[in-house]
TIDO-764899 format. One record per residue (C-alpha): x, y, z; residue in three letters. Coordinates in steps of 0.02 Angstrom, whole numbers, plus 50000, padded with zeros to 5 digits. Each point is the difference from the previous one (the first is absolute). Layout:
N
XYZALA ...
END
This chain:
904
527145237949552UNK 501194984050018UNK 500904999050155UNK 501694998049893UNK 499585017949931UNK 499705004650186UNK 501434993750043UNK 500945009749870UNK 499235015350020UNK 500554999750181UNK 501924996049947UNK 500005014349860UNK 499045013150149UNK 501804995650128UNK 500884999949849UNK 499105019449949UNK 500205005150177UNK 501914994650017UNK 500265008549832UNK 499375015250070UNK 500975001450163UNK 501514998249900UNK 499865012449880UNK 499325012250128UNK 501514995450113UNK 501375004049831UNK 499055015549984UNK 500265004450165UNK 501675001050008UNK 500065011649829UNK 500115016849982UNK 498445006749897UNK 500595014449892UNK 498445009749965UNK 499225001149841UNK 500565016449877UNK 498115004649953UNK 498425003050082UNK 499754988450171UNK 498954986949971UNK 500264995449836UNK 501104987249930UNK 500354998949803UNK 500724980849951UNK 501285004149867UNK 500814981249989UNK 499714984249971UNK 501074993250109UNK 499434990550167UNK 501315005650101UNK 499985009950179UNK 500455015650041UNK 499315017650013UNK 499055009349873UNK 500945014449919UNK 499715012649848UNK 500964987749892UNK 499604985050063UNK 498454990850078UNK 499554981849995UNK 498264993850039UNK 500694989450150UNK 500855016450096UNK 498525010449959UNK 498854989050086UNK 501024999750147UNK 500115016649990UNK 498185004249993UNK 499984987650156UNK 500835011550079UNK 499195016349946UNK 498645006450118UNK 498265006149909UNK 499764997649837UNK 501014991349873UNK 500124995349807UNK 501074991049920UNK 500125003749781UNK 501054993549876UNK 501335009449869UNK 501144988049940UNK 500745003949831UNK 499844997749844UNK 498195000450016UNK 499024983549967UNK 499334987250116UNK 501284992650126UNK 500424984250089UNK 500674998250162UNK 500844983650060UNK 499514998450184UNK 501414991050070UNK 500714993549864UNK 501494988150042UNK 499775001250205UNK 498044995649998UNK 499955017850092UNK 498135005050035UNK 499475020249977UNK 499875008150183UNK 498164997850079UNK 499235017149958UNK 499475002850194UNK 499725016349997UNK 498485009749965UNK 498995012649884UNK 501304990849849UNK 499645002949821UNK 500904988649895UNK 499745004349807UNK 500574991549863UNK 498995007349859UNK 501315018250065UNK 501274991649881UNK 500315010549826UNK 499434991449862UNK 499394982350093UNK 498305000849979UNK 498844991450127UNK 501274988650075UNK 501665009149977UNK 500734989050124UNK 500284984850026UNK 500824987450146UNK 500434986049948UNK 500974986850118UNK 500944989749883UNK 500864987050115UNK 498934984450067UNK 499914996150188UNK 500135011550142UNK 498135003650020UNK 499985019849959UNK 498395010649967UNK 499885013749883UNK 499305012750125UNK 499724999450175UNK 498905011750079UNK 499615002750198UNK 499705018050037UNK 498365009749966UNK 499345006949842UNK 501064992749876UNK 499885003649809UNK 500884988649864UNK 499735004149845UNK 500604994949825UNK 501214985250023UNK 500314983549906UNK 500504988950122UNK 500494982549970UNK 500894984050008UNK 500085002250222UNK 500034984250081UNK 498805007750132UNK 498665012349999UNK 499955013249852UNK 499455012250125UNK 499864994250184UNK 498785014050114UNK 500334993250192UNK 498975009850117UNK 499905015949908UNK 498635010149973UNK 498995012149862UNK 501444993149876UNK 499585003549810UNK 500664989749864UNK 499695004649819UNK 500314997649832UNK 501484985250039UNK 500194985349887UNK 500354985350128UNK 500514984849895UNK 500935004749852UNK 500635015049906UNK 499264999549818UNK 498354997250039UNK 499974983149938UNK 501424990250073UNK 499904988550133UNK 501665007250145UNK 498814996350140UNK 500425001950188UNK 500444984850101UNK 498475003250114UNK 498515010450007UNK 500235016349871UNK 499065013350122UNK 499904995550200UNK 499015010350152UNK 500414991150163UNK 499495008950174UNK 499675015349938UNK 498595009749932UNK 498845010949881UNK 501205001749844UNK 499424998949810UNK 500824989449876UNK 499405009149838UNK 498825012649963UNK 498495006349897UNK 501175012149905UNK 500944998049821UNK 501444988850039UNK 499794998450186UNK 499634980449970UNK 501414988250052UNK 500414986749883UNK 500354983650119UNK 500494984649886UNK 501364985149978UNK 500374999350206UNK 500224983450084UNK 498535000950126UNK 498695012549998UNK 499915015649909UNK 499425009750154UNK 499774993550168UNK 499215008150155UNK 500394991450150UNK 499265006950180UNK 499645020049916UNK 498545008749990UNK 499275012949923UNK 501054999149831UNK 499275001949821UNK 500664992249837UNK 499355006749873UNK 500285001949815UNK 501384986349981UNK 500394988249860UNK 500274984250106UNK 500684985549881UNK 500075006649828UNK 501315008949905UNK 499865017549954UNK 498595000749874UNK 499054989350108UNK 499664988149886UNK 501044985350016UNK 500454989950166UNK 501815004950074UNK 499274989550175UNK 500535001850181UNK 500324982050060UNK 498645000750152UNK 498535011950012UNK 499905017149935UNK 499355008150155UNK 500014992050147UNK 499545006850182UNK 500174989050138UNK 500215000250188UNK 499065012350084UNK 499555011249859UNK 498795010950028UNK 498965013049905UNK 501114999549833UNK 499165004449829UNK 500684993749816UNK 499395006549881UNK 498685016150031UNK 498295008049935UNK 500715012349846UNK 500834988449833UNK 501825007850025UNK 499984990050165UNK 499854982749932UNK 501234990050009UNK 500314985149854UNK 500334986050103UNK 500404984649862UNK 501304987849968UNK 500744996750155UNK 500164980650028UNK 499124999350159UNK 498585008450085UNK 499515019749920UNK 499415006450143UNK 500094988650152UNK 499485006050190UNK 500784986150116UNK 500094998950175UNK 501224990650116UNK 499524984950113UNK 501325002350170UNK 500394986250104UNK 498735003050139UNK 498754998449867UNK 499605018349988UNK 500015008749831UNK 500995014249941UNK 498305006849895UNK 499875011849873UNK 498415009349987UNK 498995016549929UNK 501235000649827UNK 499115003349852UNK 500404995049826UNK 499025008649879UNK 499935008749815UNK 501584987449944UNK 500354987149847UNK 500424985050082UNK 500354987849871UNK 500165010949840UNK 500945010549898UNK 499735020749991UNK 498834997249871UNK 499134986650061UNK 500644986649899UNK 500244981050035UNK 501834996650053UNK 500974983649948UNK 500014988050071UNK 499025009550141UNK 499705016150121UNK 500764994550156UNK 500494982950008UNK 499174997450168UNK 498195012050052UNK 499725016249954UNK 499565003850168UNK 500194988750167UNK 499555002050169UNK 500914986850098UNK 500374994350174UNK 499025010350118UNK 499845016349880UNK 498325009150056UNK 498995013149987UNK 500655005849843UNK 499275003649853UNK 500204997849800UNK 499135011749899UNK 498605011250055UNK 498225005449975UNK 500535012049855UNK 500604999349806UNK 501665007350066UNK 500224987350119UNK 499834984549874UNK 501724991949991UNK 500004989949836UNK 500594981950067UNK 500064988349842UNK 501404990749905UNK 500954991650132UNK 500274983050021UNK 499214993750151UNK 498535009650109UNK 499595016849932UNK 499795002350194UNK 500204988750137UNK 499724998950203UNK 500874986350075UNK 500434996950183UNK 501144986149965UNK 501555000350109UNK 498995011050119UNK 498944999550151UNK 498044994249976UNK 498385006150038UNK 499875017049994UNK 501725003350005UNK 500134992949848UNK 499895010949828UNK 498265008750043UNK 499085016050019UNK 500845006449825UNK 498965008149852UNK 500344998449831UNK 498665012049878UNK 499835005849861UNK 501244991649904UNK 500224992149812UNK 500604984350031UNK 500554988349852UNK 499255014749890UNK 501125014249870UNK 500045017450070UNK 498155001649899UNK 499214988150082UNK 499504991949840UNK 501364990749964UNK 500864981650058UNK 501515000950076UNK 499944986750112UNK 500954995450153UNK 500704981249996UNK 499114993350145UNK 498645006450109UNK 499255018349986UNK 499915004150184UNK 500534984150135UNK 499604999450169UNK 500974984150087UNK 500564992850155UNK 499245013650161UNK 499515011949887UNK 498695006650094UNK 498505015050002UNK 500645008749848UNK 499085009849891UNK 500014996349799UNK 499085015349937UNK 498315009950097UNK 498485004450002UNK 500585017349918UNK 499904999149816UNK 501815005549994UNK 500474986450087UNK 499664986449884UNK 501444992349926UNK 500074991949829UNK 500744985349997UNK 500054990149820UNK 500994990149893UNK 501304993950112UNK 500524981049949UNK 499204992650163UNK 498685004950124UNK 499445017150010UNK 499924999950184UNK 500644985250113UNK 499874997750176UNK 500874986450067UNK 500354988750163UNK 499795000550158UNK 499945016050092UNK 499325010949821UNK 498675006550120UNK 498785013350013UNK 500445005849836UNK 498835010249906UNK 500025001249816UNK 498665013849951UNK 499615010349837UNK 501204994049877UNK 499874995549826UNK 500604983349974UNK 500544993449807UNK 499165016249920UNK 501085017149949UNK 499415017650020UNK 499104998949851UNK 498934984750046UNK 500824986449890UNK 500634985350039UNK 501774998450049UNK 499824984550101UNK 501234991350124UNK 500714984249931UNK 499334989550134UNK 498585005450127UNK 499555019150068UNK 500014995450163UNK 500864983950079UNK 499564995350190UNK 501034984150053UNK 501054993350128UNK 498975002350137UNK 499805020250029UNK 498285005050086UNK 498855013750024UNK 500755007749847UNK 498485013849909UNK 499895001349822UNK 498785016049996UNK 499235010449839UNK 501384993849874UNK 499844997049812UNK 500834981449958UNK 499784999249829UNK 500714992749857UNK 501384990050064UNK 500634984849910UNK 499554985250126UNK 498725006750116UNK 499285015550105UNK 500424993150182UNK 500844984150063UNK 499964994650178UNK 500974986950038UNK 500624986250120UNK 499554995550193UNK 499815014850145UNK 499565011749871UNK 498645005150124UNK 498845013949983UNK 500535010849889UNK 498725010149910UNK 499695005049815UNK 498505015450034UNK 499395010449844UNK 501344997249865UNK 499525000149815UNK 500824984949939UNK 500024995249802UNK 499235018949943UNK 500795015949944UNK 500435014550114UNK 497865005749993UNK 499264982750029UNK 498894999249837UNK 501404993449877UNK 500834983250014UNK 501824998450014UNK 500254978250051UNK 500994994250097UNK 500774985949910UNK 499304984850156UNK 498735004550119UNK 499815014250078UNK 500384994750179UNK 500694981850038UNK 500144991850174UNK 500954986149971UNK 500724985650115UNK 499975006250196UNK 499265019450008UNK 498624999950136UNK 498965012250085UNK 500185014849881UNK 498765011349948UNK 499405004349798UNK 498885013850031UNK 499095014549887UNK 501144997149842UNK 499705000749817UNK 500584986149923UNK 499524997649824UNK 500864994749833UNK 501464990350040UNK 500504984249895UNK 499594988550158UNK 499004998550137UNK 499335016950080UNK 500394992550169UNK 500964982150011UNK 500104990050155UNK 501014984949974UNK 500884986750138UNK 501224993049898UNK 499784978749995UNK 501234991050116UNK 500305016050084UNK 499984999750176UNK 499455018150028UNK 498005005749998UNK 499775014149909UNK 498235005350116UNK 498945011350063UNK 500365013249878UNK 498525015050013UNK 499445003949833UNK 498705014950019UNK 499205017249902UNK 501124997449835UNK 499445004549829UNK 500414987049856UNK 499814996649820UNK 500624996949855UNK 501224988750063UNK 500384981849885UNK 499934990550151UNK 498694999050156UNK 499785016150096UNK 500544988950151UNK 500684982049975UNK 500674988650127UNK 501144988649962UNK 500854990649942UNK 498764991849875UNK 499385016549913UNK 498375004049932UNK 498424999150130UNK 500124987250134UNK 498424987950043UNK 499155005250151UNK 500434984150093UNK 499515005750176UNK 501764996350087UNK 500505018750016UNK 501754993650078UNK 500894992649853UNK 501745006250046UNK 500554992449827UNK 499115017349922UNK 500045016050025UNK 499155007550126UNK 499674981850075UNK 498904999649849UNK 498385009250081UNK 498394997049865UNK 499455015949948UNK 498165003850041UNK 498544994749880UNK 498915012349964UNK 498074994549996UNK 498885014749966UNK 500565016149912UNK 498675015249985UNK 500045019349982UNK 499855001350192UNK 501134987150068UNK 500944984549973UNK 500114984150128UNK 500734980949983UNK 501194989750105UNK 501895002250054UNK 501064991650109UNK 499275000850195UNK 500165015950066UNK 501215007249873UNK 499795017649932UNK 499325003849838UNK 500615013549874UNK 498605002249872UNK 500745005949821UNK 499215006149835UNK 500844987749906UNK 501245008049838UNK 500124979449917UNK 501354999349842UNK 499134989149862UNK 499684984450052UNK 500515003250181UNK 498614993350134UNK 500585004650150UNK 500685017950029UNK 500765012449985UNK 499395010750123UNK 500105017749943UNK 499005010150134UNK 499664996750186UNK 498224998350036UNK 500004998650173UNK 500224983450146UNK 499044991950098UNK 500274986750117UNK 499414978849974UNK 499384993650138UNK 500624983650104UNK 498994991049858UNK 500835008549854UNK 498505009049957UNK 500075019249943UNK 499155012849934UNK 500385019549938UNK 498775010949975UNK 500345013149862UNK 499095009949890UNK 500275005249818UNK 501024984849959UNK 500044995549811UNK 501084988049888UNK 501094988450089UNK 500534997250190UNK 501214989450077UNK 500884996550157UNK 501334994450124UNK 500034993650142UNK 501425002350158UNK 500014989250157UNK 500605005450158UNK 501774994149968UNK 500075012549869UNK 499834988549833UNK 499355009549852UNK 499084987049885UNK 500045001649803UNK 498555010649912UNK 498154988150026UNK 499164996949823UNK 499265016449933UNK 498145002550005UNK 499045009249888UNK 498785011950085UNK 498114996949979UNK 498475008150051UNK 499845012550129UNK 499404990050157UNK 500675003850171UNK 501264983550007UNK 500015000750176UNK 498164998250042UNK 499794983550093UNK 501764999950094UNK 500565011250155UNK 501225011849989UNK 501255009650107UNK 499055015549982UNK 498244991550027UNK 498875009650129UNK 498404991250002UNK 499564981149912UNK 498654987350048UNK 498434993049941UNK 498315006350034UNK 498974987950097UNK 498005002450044UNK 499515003950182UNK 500024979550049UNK 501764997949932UNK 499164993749827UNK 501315000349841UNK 499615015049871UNK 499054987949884UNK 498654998550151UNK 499865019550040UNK 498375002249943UNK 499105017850065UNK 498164995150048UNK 498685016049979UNK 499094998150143UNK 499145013850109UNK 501295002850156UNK 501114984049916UNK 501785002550012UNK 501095002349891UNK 502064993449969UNK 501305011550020UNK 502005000050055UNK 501415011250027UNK 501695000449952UNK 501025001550213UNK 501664993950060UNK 500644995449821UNK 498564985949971UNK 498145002849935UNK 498514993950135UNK 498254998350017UNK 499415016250085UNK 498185006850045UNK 499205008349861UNK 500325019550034UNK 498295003149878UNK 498554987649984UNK 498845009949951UNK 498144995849921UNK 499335016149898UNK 498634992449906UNK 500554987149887UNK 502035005250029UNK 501024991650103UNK 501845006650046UNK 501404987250032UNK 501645009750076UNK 501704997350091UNK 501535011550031UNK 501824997049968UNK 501235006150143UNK 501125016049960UNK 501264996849861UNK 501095013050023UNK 501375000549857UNK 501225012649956UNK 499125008649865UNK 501495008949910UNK 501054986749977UNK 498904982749994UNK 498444994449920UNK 498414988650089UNK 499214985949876UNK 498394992750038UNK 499864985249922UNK 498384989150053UNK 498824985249914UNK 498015004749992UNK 498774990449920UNK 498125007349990UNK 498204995249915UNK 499735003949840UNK 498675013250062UNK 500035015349949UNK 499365006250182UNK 501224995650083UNK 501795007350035UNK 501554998250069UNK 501635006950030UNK 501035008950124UNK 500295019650061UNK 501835006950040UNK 499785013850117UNK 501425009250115UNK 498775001350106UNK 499134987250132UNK 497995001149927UNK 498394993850150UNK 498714990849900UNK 499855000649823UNK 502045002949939UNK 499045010949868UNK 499855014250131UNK 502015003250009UNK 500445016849925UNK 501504994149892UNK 499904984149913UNK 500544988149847UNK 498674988149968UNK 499944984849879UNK 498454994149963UNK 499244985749892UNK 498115000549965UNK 498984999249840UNK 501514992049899UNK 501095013750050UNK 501435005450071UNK 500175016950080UNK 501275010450081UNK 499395014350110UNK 500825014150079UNK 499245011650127UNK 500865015250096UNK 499555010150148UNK 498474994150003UNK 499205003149834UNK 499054989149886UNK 500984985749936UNK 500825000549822UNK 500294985449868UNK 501795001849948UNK 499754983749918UNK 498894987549933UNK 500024984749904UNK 499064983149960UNK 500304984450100UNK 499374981950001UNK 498684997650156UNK 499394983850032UNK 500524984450095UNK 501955000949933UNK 501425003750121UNK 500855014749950UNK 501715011550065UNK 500185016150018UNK 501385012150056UNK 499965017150028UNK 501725007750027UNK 500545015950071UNK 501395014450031UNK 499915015750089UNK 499215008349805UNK 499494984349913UNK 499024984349977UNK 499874985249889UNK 498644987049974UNK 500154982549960UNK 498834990849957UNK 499624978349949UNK 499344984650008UNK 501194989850141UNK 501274988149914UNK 500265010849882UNK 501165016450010UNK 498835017850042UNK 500295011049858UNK 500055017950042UNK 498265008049961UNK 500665017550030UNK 501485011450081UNK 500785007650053UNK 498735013850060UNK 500165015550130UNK 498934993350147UNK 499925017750075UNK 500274993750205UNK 501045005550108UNK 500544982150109UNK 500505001450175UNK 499474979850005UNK 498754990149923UNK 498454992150045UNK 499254985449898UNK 498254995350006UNK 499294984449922UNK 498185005049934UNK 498414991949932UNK 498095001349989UNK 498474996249903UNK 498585006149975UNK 499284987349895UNK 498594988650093UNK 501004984949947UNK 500524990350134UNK 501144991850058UNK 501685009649892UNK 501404997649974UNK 501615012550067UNK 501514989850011UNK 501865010050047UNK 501224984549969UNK 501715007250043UNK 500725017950020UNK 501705004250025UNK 500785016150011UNK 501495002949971UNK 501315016150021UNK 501535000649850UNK 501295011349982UNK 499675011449857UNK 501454998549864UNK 
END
């Protein structure tokens, strides 16, 4: 409120308050006759505005309030004036004389008691200008007005001041006919000080119509606990056409508290439309210390804010300011609510549908914060199908407006909020904090069409940070799906939205741009877990603009799910298309300081490896291209892994099949653009030859002198020893043969691995090792995997898997508690002098066998199969022997590394 209406509310209060000591002194010195009939009730049979006591004959409205004030208990106050037919009284006409402040309480004042006047038999009229009268003025208790016209008072149509439990009903504040504008001079309906009274009702003409006045059409300043509900606010009669209060419709300021408009059943709702300000605004009051007068826990729901009783399009316009506006320290309040009843219909008005502003107020968070607003339609008909847009933004948040809540998690909560001429949703400037927009449908109606915003769904600019954009659909809007905009728009983040698809996720619905757009200053924010597919742009643009002096860097781009878009998945600009991988990585002319996006080298069924930027992280994608798009889009998050200080990286995966790609993210938090796609070939482990995070054991084999593999020959000689190693301390080592043995013409070759103790049920053990053999068919080779720690020959455990090659086969064996081994599997295999790989994976149930000549990928030979063990740990045991009287032989173990993976 302006301090010149301050002001003048504070003259016309002294000026109320003189009033009243006057006419209570005059009174004083009279002589009250007593009424004729039955105590307590007092019959207005005039329309004259004199003074005087009430007789049989003869009662004017003005001496039967004063008599009523006068009257202990209950009083009421009816109307008889012949002929019958609605009435006017002249309140003061030629002295600007104001009606007596009806101060006492338990009063029922009824118009609708006249014969033959219908709903508003009566009505007061004040028919000279100047002197600042008010049609009613109530301060006792429990108050009932019912049935008036009042109009054409230069003050309030009906002023409550301090009273309590009052009920007004059924008035037409504003004009007469129902259609012409003899507006009060200030607000038409006014609570001050006082408390828990009801403007309107649920019931058949209970609703106050409130139109034409010179300020608002209701005001609540410093009450609580009052309802308005079922009003016509703005519009004539029929509610269809404007008849507009110069200033808000409702307004409740000060230190409101715990007011409702509106309510949860539809003869509550108020129409709210075609005022020339605000339709419902909740303001508080800055004070001179800097404190706030603050308004909080009113709710506004199950209204039409903007339209007419049928939910038609208004002209010019609904309001001419918001439908709904929380301004100047309002908090804690909420619009709409988590159910259909509570949906206020907020669309046709010519600026914000709804808006939270601080300006004028306090910042931080005693700004405009900690407010809800659910559930609503919000540039949408009544329907929900159809456009009836608001002029400007469908929900603002500007200037402090801080930690509110734009919809929730419940799915009643979610507002719609389409076709309004700008953004959907715009959060503004600095302070437009901690705001969380969650669960709404953005550019779509109810019926999953498009009924886009003219301009973006969501606008971030202006510097607002740590703003959450959570689990919305941003859809079909006519310039993009999210812009964020301008320097110190700091970490904000945009976390599982569907942006450019219908309402499911499997249909498109474009957003006419890209889907989100960080353009010219936003840094540090966060893209995370989104779907992002079919918009007209870019799934995800990143642009500095040139000659700007802001970086727009170190923007997170991670987990989303893209295609389908015309542009990249991710492009950072401003050149757009895919950037050359230049190796700079700190272009601040580019997005994202133009980090390369990794090259992918090797692509297989069971893992995928190439080179990034140093020790950035890696996001491996399947890869959803558009024709003729290389690079992108990444539709499904494999998994990451991290490049080393030398940019080298490698995921292992298995299953993997068409097309991968990948992005890379440095520790500053720059997202790169999608790496080339590769197709997916062969089945080899990618990751063989290079150590990985979850690498247990690697090394080479080496003969008992230190020899390389190439030289490990086994000589057969009686008492000879053998070469062995074992797998301790997370290296492989020469060791002391645990089993030279000399049975005739076989000689046994052996060494142990130390425990690998995994967690069976939720990772997996590869053991991946190089053999080469002779191309005898005597002798054999392999290795046992037993849970158990075997003396001597590893053949003696009582529960072992064990691989073996021999006479140009391959074998897998199985034994259990003891009992005679089984074949599980067999195969054919090449034997001779060529270096071959093997890997033999495992879960808790299952194994796999690889199986190939090195430098080229192992193909699986068979799996997965039930192995039948129950692992506490595993023991490996490398394994030859011959019984051939050839000599020397050859056993060579090249490299083994085993390696525990998460299952997925």
């Amino acid at each position: 409120m302006s301090q010149r209406r301050i002001a003048l509310l504070h003259q016309r209060r002294i000026a109320l308050l003189l009033l009243s000591i006057a006419i209570a002194s005059a009174w004083a010195l009279c002589v009250t006759v007593a009424p004729a009939f039955a105590a307590s009730s007092w019959v207005v049979t005039s329309t004259e505005d004199t003074a005087g006591a009430c007789s049989l004959s003869q009662c004017t409205l003005r001496a039967a309030i004063k008599a009523a004030n006068t009257s202990a208990g209950e009083d009421v106050i009816t109307f008889n004036i012949a002929p019958a037919g609605p009435k006017t009284i002249s309140v003061g006409a030629g002295v600007n004389s104001q009606l007596p402040v009806v101060s006492g309480s338990d009063v029922v004042i009824d118009a609708t008691s006249q014969p033959g006047g219908g709903a508003h038999g009566i009505r007061l009229d004040d028919p000279d200008a100047g002197g600042g009268e008010h049609g009613l003025v109530l301060e006792g208790n429990r108050i009932t007005i019912r049935g008036f016209a009042i109009t054409r008072f230069d003050g309030w149509g009906i002023l409550v001041w301090g009273g309590s439990s009052e009920r007004i009903q059924g008035n037409w504040i504003g004009t007469a006919d129902g259609v012409s504008d003899q507006g009060t001079g200030d607000d038409g309906i006014r609570l001050q000080d006082g408390g828990s009274s009801l403007i309107g009702g649920s019931g058949s003409g209970e609703g106050n119509i409130v139109s034409g006045g010179n300020d608002d059409g209701i005001e609540i300043h410093d009450s609580n606990n009052n309802a308005v509900t079922g009003n016509m606010i703005g519009l004539t009669a029929d509610g269809l056409s404007r008849l507009p209060n110069a200033s808000s419709g409702i307004e409740i300021n000060g230190t409101a508290s715990n007011n409702r408009v509106g309510g949860l059943s539809p003869g509550e709702r108020n129409y709210v439309s075609g005022n020339d300000g605000i339709g419902v605004q909740i303001l508080g009051t800055l004070q001179t210390d800097g404190s706030c007068k603050t308004p909080e826990y009113n709710v506004v729901q199950g209204n039409y804010l903007g339209l007419d009783v049928n939910g038609g399009r208004m002209t010019p316009s609904g309001n001419r300011g918001e439908g709904a506006a929380l301004h100047t320290c309002a908090r804690h309040n909420t619009i709409g609510g988590t159910t259909a009843a509570a949906r206020n219909i907020i669309s046709g008005n010519a600026a914000d549908g709804v808006e939270l502003d601080s300006t004028g107020g306090p910042g931080g968070t005693l700004g405009v914060c900690d407010n809800v607003v659910q559930g609503n339609y919000i540039g949408l008909s009544p329907s929900g199908f159809g456009r009836r847009d608001n002029f400007d933004d469908g929900v603002g948040l500007d200037n402090a407006a801080c930690n509110n809540l734009i919809g929730g998690a419940e799915p009643g909560a979610r507002n719609y909020i389409s076709g309004n001429s700008n953004d959907g949703v715009d959060i503004s400037r600095s302070g437009s904090n901690g705001n969380v927009v969650e669960g709404n449908v953005i550019g779509l109606g109810v019926n999953n069409a498009t009924v886009h915003n003219g301009w973006y769904g969501v606008m971030i600019r202006s510097k607002p940070q740590r703003n959450i954009l959570r689990d919305n659909v941003i859809s079909g809007n006519n310039q993009g799906g999210i812009r964020m905009q301008d320097n110190l728009s700091y970490y904000n983040e945009v976390r599982q939205n569907k942006i450019g698809t219908d309402i499911t996720g499997t249909e498109a619905r474009a957003n006419r741009g890209h889907g989100i757009w960080l353009f010219d200053g936003p840094n540090e924010n966060l893209i995370r877990g989104n779907t992002i597919k079919w918009n007209s742009g870019a799934g995800i643009a990143v642009e500095r603009l040139p000659g700007s002096t802001y970086s727009t860097r170190n923007n997170s781009i991670n987990d989303n799910r893209m295609g389908g878009n015309w542009g990249l998945g991710i492009d950072l600009l401003p050149v757009a298309g895919v950037n050359p991988l230049d190796g700079v990585n700190n272009d601040g002319q580019i997005g994202n300081n133009g980090i390369d996006a990794p090259v992918i080298t090797q692509a297989t069924a069971n893992g995928v490896g190439g080179t990034a930027p140093p020790n950035a992280s890696v996001e491996v994608y399947r890869a959803n291209p558009d024709a003729g798009e290389s690079s992108g889009e990444g539709s499904v998050l494999i998994n990451t892994v991290a490049a080393n200080a030398g940019g080298q990286w490698c995921l292992p995966e298995s299953g993997l099949t068409d097309a991968v790609t990948a992005t890379a993210t440095n520790a500053a938090g720059n997202t790169s653009e999608f790496a080339a796609n590769v197709t997916v070939a062969g089945d080899g482990a990618a990751c063989g030859g290079t150590t990985e995070p979850d690498l247990l054991f690697a090394d080479d084999f080496t003969g008992p002198d230190g020899s390389p593999p190439a030289d490990w020959v086994v000589t057969r000689s009686a008492g000879g020893t053998g070469a062995g190693a074992s797998i301790r301390d997370n290296s492989l080592r020469e060791d002391v043969v645990l089993s030279p043995a000399q049975n005739g013409n076989i000689q046994y070759v052996q060494a142990r691995a130390s425990t690998v103790r995994p967690d069976w049920s939720t990772n997996r053990i590869d053991f991946h090792w190089q053999m080469q053999t002779d191309a005898t068919t005597s002798q054999t080779v392999g290795l046992f995997l037993t849970p158990q720690v075997s003396t001597g020959n590893a053949s003696n455990a009582a529960d072992y898997l064990r691989l073996r090659v021999a006479n140009s086969r391959v074998d897998l064996l199985r034994r259990s508690g003891g009992g005679n081994p089984t074949t599980i599997w067999s195969g054919p295999v090449t034997q001779g002098t060529t270096l071959r790989q093997f890997q033999l994976r495992l879960d808790a149930t299952n194994l796999w066998l690889y199986e190939g000549e090195v430098g080229s990928s192992p193909a699986l030979r068979v799996g997965p199969i039930a192995h039948g063990i129950t692992w506490t740990s595993g023991n490996l045991y490398l394994h030859t022997h011959n019984s051939s009287s050839v000599t020397p032989y050859l056993a060579r173990f090249d490299t083994v590394h085993v390696r525990s993976t998460a299952t997925r």
